[in-house]
C-alpha positions in Angstrom: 12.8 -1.3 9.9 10.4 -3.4 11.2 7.1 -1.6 12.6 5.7 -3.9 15.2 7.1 -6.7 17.2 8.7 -9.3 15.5 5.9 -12.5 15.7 6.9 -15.8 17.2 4.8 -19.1 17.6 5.4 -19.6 21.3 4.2 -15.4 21.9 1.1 -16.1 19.9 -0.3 -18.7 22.0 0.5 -17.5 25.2 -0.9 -14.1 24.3 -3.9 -15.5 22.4 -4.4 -18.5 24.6 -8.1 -17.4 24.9 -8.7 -16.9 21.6 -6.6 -20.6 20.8 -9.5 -21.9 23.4 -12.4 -20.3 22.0 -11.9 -21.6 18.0 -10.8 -25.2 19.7 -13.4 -25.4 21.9 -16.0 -24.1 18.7 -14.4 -26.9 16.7 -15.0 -29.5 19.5 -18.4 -28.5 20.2 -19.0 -28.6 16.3 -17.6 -32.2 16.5 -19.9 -33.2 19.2 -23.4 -31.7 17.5 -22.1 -33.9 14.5 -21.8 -36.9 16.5 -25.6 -36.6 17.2 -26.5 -37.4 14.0 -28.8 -40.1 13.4 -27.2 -43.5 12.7 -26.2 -44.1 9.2 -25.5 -47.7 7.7 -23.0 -48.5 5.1 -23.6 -51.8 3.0 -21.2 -52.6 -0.1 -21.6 -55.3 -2.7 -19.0 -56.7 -4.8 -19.3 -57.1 -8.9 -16.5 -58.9 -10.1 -15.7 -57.8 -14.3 -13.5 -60.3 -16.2 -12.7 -58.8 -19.2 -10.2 -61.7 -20.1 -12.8 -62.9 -21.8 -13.2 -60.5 -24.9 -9.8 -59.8 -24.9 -7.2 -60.7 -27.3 -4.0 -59.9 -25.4 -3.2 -58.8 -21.8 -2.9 -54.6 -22.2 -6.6 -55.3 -24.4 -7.6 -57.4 -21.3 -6.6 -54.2 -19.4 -8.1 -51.0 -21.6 -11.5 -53.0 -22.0 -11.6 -53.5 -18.3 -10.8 -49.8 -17.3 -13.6 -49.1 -20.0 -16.4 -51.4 -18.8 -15.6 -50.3 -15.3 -16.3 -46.9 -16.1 -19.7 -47.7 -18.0 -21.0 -49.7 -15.0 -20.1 -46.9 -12.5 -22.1 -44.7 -15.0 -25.1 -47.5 -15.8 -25.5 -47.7 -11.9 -26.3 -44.2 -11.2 -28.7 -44.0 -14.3 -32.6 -43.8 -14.1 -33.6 -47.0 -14.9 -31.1 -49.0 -12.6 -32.0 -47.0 -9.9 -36.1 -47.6 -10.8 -35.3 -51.1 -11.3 -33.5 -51.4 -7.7 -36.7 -49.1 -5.9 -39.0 -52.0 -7.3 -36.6 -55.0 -5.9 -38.4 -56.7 -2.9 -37.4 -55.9 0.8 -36.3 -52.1 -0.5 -37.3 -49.2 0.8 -38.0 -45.9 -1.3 -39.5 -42.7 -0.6 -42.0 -40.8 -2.9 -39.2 -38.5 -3.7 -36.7 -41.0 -4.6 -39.0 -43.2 -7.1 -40.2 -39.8 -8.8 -36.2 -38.3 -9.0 -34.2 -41.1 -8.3 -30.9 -39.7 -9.9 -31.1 -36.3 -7.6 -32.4 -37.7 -4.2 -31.5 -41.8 -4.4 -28.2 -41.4 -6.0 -27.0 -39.5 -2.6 -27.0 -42.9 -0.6 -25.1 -44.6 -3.7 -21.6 -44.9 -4.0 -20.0 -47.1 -6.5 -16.1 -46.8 -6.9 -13.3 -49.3 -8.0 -11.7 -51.3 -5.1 -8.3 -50.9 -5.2 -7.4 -51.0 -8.5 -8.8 -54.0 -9.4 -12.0 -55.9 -11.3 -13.9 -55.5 -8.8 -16.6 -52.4 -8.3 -17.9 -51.9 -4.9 -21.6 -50.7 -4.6 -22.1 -49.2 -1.5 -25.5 -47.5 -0.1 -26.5 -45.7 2.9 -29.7 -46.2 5.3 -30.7 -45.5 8.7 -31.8 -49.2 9.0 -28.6 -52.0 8.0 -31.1 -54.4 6.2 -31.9 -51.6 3.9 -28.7 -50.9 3.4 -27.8 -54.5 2.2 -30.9 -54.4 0.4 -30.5 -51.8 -1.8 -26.8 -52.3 -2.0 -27.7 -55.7 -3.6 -30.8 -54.8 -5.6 -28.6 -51.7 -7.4 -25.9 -54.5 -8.2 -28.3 -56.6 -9.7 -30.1 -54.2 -11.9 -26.7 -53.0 -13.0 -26.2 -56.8 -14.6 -29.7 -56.9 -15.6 -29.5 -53.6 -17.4 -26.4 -54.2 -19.1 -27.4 -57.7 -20.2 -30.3 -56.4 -22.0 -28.2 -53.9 -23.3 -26.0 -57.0 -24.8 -28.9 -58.4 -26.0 -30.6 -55.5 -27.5 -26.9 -55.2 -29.3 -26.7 -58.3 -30.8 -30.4 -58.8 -31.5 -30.2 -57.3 -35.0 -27.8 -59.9 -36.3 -29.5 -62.9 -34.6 -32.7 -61.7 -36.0 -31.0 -61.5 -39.7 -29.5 -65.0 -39.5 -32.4 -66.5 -37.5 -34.3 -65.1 -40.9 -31.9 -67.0 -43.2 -32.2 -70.1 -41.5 -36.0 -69.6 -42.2 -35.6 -69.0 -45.6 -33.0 -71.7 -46.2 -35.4 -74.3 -44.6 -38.1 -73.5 -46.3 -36.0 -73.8 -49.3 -34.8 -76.7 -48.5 -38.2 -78.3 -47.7 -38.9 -77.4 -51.5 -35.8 -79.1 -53.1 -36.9 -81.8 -50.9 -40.4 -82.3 -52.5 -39.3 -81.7 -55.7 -36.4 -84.2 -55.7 -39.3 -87.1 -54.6 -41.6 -86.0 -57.5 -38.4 -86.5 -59.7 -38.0 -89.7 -61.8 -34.8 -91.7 -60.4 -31.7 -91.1 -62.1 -33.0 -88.3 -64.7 -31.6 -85.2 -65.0 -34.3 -83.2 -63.1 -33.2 -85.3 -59.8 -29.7 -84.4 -60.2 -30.6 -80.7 -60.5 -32.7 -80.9 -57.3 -30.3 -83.0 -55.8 -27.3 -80.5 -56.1 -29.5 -77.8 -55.0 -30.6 -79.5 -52.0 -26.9 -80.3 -51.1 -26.0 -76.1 -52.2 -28.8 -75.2 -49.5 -27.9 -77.5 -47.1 -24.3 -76.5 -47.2 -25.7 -72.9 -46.3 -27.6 -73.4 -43.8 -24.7 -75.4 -42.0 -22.9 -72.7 -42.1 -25.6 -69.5 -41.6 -26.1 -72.4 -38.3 -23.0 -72.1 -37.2 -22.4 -68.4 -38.0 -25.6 -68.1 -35.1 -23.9 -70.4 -33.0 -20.8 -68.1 -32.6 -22.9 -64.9 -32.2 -24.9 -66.3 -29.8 -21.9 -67.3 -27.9 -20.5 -64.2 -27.9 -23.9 -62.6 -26.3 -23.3 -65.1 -23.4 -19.5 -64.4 -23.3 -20.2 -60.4 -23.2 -23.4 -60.7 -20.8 -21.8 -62.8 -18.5 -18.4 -60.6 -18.1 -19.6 -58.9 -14.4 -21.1 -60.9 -12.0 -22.1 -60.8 -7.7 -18.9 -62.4 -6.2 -19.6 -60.7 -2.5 -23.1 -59.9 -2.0 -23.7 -57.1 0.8 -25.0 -58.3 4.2 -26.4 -55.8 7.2 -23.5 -54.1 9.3 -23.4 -54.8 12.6 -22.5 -51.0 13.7 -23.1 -47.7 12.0 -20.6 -46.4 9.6 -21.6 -43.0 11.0 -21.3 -41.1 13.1 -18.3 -41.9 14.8 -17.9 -39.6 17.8 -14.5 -40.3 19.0 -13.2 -39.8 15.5 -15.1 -36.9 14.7 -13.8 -35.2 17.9 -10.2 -35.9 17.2 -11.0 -34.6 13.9 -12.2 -31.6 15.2 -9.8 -31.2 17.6 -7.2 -31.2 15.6 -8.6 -29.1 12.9 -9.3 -26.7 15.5 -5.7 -26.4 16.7 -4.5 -25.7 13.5 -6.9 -23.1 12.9 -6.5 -21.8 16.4 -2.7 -21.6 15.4 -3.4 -19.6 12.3 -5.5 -17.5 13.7 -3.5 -16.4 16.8 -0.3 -16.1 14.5 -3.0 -13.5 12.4 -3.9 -11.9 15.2 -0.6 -11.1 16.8 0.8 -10.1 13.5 -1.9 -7.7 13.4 -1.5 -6.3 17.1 0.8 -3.9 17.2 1.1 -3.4 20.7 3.9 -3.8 23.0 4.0 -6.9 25.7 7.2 -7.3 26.9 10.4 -5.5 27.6 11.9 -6.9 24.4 9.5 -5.5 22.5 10.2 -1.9 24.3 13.2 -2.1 23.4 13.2 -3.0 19.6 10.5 -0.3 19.5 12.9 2.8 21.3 16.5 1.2 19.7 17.8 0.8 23.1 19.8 -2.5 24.5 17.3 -3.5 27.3 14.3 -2.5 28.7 13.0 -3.2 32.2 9.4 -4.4 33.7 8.7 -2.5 36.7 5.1 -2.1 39.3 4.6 0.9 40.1 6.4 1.3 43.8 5.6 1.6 47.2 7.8 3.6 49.8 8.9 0.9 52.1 12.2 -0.6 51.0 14.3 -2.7 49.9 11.8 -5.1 48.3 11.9 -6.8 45.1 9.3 -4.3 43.0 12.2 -1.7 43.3 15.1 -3.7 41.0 13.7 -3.0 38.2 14.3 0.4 38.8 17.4 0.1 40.6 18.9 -1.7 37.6 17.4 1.2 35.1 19.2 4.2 37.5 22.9 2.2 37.2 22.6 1.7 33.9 22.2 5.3 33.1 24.8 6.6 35.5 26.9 3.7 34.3 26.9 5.7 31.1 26.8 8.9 32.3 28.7 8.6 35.8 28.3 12.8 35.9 24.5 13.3 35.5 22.4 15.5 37.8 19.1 15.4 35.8 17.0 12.7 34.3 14.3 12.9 31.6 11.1 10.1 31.9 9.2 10.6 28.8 5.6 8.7 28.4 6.2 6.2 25.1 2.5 7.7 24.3 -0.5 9.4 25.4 -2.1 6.7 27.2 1.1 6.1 29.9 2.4 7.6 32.8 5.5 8.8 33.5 4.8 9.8 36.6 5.2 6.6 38.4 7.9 5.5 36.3 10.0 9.0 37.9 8.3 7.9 41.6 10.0 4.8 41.1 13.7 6.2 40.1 13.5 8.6 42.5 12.5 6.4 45.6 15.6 4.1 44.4 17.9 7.2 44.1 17.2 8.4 47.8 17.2 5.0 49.3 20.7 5.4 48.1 21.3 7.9 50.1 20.9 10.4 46.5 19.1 13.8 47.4 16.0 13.5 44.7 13.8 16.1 43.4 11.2 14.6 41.0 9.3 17.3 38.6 5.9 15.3 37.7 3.9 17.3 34.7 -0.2 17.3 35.9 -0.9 18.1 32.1 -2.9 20.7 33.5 -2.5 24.5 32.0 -1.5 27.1 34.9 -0.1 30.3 35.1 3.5 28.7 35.1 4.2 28.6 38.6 5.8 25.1 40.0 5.2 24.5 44.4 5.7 21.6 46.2 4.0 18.2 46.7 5.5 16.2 49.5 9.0 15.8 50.6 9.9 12.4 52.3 13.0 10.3 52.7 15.0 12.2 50.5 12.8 13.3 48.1 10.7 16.0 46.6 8.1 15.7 44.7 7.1 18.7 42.7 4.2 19.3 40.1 3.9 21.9 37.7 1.8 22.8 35.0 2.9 21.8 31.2 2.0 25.5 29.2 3.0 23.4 26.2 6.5 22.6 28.0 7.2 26.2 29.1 6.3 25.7 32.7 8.1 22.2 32.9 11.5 24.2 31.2 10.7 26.5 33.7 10.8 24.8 36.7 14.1 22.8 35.6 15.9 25.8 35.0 14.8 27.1 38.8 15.7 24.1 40.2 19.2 24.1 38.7 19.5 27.8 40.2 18.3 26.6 43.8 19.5 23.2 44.4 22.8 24.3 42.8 23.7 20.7 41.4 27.5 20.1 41.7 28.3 21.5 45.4 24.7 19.9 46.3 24.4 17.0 44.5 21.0 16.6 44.4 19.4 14.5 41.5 16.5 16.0 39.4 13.8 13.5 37.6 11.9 15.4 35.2 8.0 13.2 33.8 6.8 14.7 31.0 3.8 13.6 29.0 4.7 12.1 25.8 5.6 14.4 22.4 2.2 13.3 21.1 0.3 15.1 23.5 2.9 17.9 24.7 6.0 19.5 23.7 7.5 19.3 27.6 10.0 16.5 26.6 11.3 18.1 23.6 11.4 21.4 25.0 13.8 19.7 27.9 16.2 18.7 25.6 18.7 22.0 25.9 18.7 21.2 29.7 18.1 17.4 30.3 20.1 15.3 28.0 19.0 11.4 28.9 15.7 10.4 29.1 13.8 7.0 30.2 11.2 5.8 28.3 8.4 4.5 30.3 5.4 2.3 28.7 2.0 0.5 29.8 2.4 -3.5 28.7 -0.7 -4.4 26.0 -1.1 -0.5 25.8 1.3 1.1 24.1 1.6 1.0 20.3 5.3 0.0 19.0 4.5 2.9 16.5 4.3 5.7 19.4 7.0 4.4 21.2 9.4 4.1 18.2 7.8 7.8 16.8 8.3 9.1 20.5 11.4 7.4 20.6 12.8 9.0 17.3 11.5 12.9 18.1 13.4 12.6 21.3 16.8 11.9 19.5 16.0 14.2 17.0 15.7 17.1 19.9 18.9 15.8 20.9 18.0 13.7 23.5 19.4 10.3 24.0 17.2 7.7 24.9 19.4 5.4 27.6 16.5 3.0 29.0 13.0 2.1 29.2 10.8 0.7 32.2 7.3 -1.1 31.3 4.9 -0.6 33.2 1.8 -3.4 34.1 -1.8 -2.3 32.0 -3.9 -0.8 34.9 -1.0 0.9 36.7 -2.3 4.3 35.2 -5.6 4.3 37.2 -3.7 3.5 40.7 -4.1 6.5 43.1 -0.5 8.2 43.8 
C-alpha cells in the first residue's frame, strides 16, 4: 500500500513551478556570467602524415600511420616543442609558460586527428586571433623540426659508420694508386696492385651506394608530415558564445528543474488534491470545499451538497453524522458548518455538535441557532463530553418522530479520543482535511483507527490551506 500520493510529471511541475523557476532561472543566469568571459580565439593548423611512403602494403600503410599520429600528438605537447614554439617570432609567452610550458602552455593546445584521417589538427587558444595563428603555426612547425632531428639523430650512427668506410676505402685506394705508378709495367707487382685497386674500388661502389639508400630513407622518413593548411587569425571568437551558452543552460536547467521537482514531490508527502484524499482514507471520491458563508444557494456550498447525498445515498436512514479532522492541524469544524448549512437549506432540522478541544466540566449549551440550525459546543474530556452530548441530544430531539439531523466535529484520533469514542453512537463519519497540510500518513492512520472503532468512513471534504485561521 502505497504511503504517499502516487507522483506524476504534470503534478510536479504545477506544484513545484517555483522551484522549476528558481534552478532554470540559476542555470540561465550561470549561462549569462559565462558569456562575459573574455574573448577567446581558436586557430588550427593542418599537418598532413603520408605514411604510404614507408609502407609495404595498404593495412602497414594504415598501422604506421595510426602510430606516427599518436607520437606527433605526444611530440607536440612535449617540453622542447613547446620551448621551441615560445621562441618562434610573432609569439607571445608569459614568464610562466616559458618556465612550465607543459603545465600552463599545454592548456591553450589542442592537437587531435581530423576525422579519421592523415591529417592532425593543431589548434591553440589566445585572447588576441594573430596569436592564435601564431602559435598554432609555430607548435606545428617545431613538431616537424623536432621529429626530423629525431630522424636524423636515428640514422646518424650508420651514416657516420659508412661515411667512415668511404674514408678508409679512399684512402686505400689513393695507396694502391701510388703504388701501382711506382710498379714496373707488366710485372707481377702491378698486377697485384692492380687487382687490389679494382677489389677497393668495387667496395667503395658499393659502401657508396649503401649511403645513398640510407640517406634516402632519412629524407623519405623526415619528410612523411608536412603543413598542408597553415592556421590564419579568426575573424570571431570561438568563445564565448552567448546565445549557445544560454540555450545550453536553459536546457540543462529544465532537466534538472524536472528532476528535482519529481525529487521533491516524491518526498512530500502531503495531500493537494481530492484524489489524493481519497487514496489516503480508501474512499471513492473526495470533495474540495471553502469554508461557507450563510447566504445561499451559491456555488461554495456544492461541494458539500454533493458530500451530504452521497452519504444519505448510502445510508438513506441516518440521523447522525460524524466529521472527523484527517489530523491535528485541520478543522472539522467548518467542514460540519458547511454540511449543516446545506442540510437546513434543505429544509433538514440541523444540530451541529462542534468540539472547542477545550477541557470543561462536561456540560454542552448552545452557540447560535439560525435557519434551521444549531450550533452547539462542548468540551472534549478525552471524548466523554462529546459522547455525552450525542447521547442527550438523541434523548431531546428524539430523532425518528423529529427528524432532526445531528453533525458531530471532533478533533482528530491523534489529538483526542472524541471520534473513536462516537463510534457506538455515530456510525458514518466525513473526513475533512487542509490541502498542502495534511500528511497522507495521518489521514490514512486517522482513516484506519476510525474503521477499526467501527466506523465507516463514507466521504471526505478538503479544505483550502489558511481556512483554519478564518474567524467563525
Amino acid at each position: 500500500m502505497l504511503d504517499r500520493p502516487p507522483v506524476t510529471l504534470r503534478n510536479a511541475l504545477l506544484r513545484r513551478r517555483g522551484l522549476v523557476l528558481l534552478v532554470v532561472a540559476a542555470f540561465v543566469l550561470l549561462g549569462g556570467v559565462l558569456s562575459l568571459r573574455p574573448n577567446v580565439y581558436e586557430s588550427s593548423a593542418g599537418i598532413y602524415i603520408d605514411a604510404t611512403r614507408s609502407a609495404s602494403s595498404f593495412d602497414a600503410g594504415l598501422a604506421t600511420a595510426q602510430l606516427l599520429q599518436h607520437d606527433f600528438i605526444v611530440l607536440g605537447t612535449s617540453r622542447q616543442v613547446l620551448l621551441q614554439a615560445c621562441a618562434s617570432p610573432g609569439v607571445n609567452c608569459t614568464a610562466a609558460e616559458r618556465a612550465s610550458p607543459t603545465t600552463t602552455l599545454a592548456r591553450r593546445l589542442d592537437i587531435n586527428v581530423f576525422r579519421g584521417t592523415s591529417l592532425l589538427e593543431v589548434t591553440a587558444k589566445a585572447a588576441d586571433p594573430n596569436d592564435a595563428a601564431t602559435l598554432a603555426n609555430a607548435v606545428a612547425r617545431a613538431m616537424i623540426d623536432n621529429d626530423q632531428a629525431e630522424i636524423i639523430r636515428l640514422f646518424k650512427p650508420t651514416l657516420d659508420d659508412l661515411q667512415q668506410q668511404l674514408t678508409q676505402l679512399s684512402a686505400a685506394i689513393d695507396r694502391e694508386q701510388l703504388a701501382l705508378q711506382h710498379s714496373p709495367a707488366a710485372s707481377s707487382a702491378a698486377a697485384s696492385h692492380q687487382a687490389q685497386l679494382a677489389r677497393l674500388q668495387g667496395q667503395y661502389s658499393a659502401t657508396f651506394a649503401r649511403q645513398q639508400d640510407v640517406m634516402e630513407n632519412q629524407d623519405r622518413y623526415g619528410s612523411l608530415a608536412t603543413i598542408i593548411q597553415p592556421a590564419v587569425a579568426p575573424a570571431t571568437p570561438e568563445a564565448p558564445d552567448p546565445p549557445r551558452y544560454l540555450l545550453a543552460a536553459l536546457i540543462a536547467g529544465l532537466c534538472v528543474a524536472v528532476v528535482a521537482a519529481l525529487a521533491a514531490e516524491r518526498l512530500d508527502d502531503r495531500i493537494f488534491d481530492a484524489e489524493g484524499l481519497a487514496m489516503a482514507a480508501g474512499i471513492p471520491v473526495a470533495m474540495v470545499a471553502q469554508p461557507v458563508g450563510r447566504r445561499l444557494p451559491s456555488p461554495e456550498h456544492i461541494p458539500y451538497s454533493v458530500a451530504l447525498a452521497g452519504v444519505l445515498a448510502r445510508a438513506p436512514d441516518a440521523h447522525s453524522l460524524l466529521v472527523t479532522a484527517a489530523s491535528r492541524r485541520d478543522p472539522s469544524d467548518r467542514v460540519a458548518e458547511g454540511l449543516g448549512t446545506v442540510a437546513a437549506h434543505a429544509g433538514q432540522r440541523v444540530v451541529v455538535v462542534q468540539s472547542d478541544r477545550h477541557p470543561g466540566n462536561g456540560q454542552w449549551f448552545p452557540r447560535r441557532e439560525a435557519e434551521g440550525m444549531t450550533t452547539i459546543a462542548v468540551p472534549s474530556n478525552n471524548g466523554s463530553g462529546s459522547a455525552a452530548a450525542v447521547t442527550d441530544l438523541v434523548r431531546q430531539y428524539e430523532f425518528p418522530s423529529a427528524g432532526a439531523f445531528v453533525l458531530v466535529s471532533a478533533p482528530s484520533p491523534d489529538s483526542s479520543p472524541t471520534a473513536l469514542m462516537l463510534g457506538q453512537t455515530t456510525k458514518r463519519t466525513v473526513l475533512a482535511a487542509t490541502a498542502r497540510r495534511t500528511r497522507f500518513r495521518d489521514a490514512r492512520r486517522t482513516a484506519d483507527m476510525l474503521r477499526q472503532a467501527g466506523v465507516e468512513v463514507v466521504g471526505g471534504i478538503l479544505l483550502p490551506r489558511g481556512s483554519q485561521k478564518k474567524v467563525r
